[in-house]
N, CA, C and O of each residue as an XYZ file, in Angstrom:
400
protein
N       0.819     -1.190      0.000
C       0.000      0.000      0.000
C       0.871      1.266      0.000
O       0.689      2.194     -0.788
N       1.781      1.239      0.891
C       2.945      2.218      1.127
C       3.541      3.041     -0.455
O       3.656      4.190     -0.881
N       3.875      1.237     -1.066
C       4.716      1.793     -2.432
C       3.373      2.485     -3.536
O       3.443      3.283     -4.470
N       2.321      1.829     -2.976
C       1.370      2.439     -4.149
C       1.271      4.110     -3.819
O       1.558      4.903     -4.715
N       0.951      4.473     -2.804
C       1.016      5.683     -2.501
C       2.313      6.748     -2.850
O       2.399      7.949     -3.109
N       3.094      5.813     -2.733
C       4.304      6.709     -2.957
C       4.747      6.956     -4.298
O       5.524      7.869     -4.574
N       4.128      5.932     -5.374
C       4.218      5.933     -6.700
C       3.168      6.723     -7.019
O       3.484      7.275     -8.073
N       2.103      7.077     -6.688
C       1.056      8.500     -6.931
C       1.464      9.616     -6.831
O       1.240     10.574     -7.570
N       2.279      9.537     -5.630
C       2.452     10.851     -5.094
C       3.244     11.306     -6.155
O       2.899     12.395     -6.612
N       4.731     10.476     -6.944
C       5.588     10.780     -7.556
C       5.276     11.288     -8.532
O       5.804     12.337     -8.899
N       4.055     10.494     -9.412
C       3.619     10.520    -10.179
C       2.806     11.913    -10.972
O       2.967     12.518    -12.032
N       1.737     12.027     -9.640
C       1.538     13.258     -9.709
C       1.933     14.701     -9.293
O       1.132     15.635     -9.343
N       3.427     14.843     -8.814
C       4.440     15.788     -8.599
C       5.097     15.915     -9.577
O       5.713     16.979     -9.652
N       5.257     14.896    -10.754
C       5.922     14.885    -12.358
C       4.897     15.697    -13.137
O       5.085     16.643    -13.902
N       3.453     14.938    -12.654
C       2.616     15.789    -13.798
C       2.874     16.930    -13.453
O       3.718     17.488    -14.155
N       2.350     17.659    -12.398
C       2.383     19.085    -11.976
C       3.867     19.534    -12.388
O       3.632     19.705    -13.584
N       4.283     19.629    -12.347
C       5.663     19.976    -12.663
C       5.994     20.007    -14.173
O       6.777     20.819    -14.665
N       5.158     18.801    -15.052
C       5.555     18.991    -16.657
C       4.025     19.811    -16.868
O       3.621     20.167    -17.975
N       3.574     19.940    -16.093
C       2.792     21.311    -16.911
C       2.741     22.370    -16.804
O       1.809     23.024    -17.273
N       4.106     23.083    -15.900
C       4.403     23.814    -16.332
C       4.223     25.120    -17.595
O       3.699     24.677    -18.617
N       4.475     26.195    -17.639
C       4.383     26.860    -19.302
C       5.855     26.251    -19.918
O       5.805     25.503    -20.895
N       7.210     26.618    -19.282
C       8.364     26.059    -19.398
C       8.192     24.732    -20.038
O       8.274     24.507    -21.245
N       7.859     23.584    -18.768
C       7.947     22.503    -19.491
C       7.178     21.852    -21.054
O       7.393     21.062    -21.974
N       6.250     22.753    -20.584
C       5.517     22.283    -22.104
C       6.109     22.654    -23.327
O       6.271     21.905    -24.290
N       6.428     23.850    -23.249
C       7.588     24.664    -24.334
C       8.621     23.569    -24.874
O       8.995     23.279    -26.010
N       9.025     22.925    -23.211
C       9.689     21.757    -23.948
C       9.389     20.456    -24.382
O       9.979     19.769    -25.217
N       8.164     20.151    -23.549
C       7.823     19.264    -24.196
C       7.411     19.236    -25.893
O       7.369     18.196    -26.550
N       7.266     19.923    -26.164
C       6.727     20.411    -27.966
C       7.709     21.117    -28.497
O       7.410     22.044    -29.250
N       9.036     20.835    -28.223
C      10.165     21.362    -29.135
C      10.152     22.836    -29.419
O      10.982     23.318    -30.189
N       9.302     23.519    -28.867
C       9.452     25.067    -28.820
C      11.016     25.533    -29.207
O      11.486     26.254    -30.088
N      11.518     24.842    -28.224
C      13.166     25.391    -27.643
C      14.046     24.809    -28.972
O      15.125     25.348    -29.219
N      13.512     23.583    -29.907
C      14.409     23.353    -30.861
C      14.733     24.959    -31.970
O      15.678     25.018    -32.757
N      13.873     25.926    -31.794
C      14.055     27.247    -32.665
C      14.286     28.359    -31.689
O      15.101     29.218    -32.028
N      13.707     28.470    -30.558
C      13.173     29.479    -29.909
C      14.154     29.163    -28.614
O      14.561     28.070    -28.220
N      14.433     30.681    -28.007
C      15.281     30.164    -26.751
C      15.096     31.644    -26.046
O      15.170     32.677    -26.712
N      14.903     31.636    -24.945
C      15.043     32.534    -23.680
C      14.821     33.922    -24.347
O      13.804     34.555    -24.632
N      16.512     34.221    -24.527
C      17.145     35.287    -24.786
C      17.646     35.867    -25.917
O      18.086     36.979    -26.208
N      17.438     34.650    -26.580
C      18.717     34.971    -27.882
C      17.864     34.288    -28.853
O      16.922     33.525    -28.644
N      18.354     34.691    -29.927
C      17.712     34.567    -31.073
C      18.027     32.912    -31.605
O      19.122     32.617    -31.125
N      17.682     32.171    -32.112
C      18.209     30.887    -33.178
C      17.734     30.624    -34.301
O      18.492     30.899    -35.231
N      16.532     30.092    -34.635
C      16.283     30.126    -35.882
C      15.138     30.694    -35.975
O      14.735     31.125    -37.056
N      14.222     30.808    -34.511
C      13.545     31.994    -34.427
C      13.610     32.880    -33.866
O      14.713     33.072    -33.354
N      12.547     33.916    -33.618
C      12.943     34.822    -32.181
C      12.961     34.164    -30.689
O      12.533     33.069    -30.324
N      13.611     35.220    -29.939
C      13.820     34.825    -28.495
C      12.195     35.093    -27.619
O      11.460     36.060    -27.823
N      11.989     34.226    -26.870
C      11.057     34.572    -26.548
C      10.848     36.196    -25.493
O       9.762     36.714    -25.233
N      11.767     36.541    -25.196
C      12.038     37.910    -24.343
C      11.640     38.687    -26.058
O      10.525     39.204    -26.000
N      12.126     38.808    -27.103
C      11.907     39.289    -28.080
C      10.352     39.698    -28.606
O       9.884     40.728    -29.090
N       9.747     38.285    -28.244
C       8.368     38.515    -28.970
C       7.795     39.257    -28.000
O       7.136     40.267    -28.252
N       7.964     38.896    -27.050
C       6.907     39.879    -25.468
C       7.577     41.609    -25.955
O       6.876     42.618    -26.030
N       8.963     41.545    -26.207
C       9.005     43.072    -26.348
C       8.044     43.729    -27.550
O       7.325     44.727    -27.498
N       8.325     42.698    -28.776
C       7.212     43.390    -29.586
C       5.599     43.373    -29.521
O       4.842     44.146    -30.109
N       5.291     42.415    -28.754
C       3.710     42.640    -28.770
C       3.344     42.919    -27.313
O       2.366     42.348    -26.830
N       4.038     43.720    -26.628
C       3.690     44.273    -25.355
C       2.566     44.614    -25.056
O       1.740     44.102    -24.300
N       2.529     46.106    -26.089
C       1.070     46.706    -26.102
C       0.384     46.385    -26.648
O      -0.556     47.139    -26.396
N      -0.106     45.308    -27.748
C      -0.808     45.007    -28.614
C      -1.718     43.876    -27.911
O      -1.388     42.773    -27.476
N      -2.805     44.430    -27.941
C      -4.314     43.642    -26.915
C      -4.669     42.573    -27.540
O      -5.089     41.584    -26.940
N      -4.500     42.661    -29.285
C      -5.091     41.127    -29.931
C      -3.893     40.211    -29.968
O      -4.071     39.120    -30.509
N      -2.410     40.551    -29.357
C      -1.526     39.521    -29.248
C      -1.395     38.010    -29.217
O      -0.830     37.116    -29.847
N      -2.483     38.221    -27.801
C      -2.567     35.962    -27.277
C      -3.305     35.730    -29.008
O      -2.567     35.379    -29.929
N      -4.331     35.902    -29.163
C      -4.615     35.251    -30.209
C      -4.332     35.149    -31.554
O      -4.798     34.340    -32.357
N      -3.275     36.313    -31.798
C      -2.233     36.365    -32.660
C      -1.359     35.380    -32.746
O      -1.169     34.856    -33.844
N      -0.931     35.114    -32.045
C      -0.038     34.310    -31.533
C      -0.279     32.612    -31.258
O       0.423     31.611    -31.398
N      -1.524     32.855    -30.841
C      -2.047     31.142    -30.628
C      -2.208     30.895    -31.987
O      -1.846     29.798    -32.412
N      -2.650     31.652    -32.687
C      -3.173     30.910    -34.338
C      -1.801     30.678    -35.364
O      -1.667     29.844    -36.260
N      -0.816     31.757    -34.876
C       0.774     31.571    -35.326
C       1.137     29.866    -34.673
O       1.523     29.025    -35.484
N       0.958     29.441    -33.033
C       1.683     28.433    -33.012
C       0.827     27.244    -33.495
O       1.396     26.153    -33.504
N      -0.601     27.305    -33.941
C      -0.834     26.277    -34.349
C      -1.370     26.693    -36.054
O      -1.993     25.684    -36.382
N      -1.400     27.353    -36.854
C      -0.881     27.043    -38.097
C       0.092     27.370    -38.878
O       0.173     27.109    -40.078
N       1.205     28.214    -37.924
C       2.427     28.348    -38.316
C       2.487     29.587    -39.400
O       1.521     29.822    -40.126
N       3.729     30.376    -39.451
C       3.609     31.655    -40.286
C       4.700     31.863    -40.832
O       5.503     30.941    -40.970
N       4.882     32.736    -41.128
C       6.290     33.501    -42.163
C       6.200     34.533    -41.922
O       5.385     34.815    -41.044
N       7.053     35.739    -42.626
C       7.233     37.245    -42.896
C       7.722     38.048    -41.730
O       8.583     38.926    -41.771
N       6.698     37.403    -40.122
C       7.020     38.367    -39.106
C       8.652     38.810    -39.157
O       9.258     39.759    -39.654
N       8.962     37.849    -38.530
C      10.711     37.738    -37.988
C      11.807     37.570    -39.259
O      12.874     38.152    -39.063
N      11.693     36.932    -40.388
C      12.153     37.118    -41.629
C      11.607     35.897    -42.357
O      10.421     35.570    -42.397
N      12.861     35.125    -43.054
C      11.837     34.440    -44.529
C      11.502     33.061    -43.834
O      10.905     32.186    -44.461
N      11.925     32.879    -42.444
C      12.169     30.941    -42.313
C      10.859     31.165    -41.716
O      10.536     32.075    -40.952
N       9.954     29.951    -42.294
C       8.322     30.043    -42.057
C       8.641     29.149    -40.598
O       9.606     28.401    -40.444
N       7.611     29.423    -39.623
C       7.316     28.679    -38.723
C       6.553     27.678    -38.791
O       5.608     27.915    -39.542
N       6.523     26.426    -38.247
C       5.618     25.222    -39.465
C       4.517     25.217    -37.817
O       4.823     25.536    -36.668
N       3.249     24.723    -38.382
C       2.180     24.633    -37.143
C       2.710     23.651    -36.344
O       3.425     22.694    -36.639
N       2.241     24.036    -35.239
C       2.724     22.902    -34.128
C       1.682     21.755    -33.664
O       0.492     22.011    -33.849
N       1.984     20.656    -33.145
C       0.896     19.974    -32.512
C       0.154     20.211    -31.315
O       0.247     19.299    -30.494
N      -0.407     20.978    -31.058
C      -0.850     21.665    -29.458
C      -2.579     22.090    -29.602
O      -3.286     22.644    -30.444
N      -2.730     21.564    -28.459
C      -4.287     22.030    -28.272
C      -4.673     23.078    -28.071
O      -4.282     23.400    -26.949
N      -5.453     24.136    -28.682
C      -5.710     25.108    -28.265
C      -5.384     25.969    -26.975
O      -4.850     27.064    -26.799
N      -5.958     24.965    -26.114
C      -5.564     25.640    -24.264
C      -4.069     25.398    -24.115
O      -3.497     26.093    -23.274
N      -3.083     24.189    -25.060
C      -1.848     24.937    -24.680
C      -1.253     25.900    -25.357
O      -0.230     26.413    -24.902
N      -1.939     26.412    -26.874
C      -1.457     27.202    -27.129
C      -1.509     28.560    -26.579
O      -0.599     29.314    -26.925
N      -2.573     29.092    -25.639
C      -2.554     30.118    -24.926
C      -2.517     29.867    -23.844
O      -3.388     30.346    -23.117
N      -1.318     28.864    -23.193
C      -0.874     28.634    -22.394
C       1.135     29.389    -22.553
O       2.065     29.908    -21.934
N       0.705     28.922    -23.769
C       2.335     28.941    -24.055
C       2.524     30.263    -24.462
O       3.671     30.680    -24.306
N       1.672     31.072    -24.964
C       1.837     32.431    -25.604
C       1.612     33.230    -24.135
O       2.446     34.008    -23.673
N       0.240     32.870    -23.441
C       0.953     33.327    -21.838
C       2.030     33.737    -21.647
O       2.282     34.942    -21.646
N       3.156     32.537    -21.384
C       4.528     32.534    -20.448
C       4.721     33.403    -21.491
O       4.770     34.585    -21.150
N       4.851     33.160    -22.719
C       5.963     33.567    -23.597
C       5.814     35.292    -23.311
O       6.759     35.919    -22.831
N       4.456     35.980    -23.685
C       4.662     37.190    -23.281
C       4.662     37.809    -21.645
O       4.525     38.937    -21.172
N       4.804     36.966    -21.287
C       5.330     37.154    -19.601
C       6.695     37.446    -19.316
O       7.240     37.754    -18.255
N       7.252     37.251    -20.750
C       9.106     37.106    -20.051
C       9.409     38.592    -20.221
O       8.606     39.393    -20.698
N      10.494     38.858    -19.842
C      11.471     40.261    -19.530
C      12.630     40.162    -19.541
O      13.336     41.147    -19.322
């Protein structure tokens, strides 16, 4: 009974923890283009929050960017849609314009 409990507990301290905004970012390869601070093959995520700071239709700008993917913003390399459910995509555009 002991180990069953203790394998729940673990269990569900992993979930909580990979759902995170962070972890999900990584879980869905966000981070294979996108990183913190610095630029790679896309923008940084500190980058995009600076440009759509003030802009009120942002989250959903942005959610429809990570799930059907875009071009032109940042330059010519298209962003391809991602696999993510709606609620994580404005999960993830959340954190993302949260950073500083």
């Amino acid at each position: 009974m002991k180990i069953a409990i203790s394998a729940l507990l673990i269990s569900t301290s992993l979930a909580a923890h990979a759902d995170t905004p962070e972890q999900l970012a990584k879980s869905k390869s966000c981070f294979a283009c996108h990183a913190t601070a610095k630029k790679l093959v896309g923008p940084s995520f500190k980058d995009i929050a600076v440009k759509y700071k003030n802009d009120k239709t942002a989250e959903d700008k942005l959610v429809l960017k990570i799930l059907q993917g875009g071009s032109g913003v940042w330059g010519a390399v298209p962003m391809p849609p991602n696999q993510v459910t709606d609620a994580e995509a404005h999960q993830l555009v959340r954190w993302v314009l949260a950073q500083k």
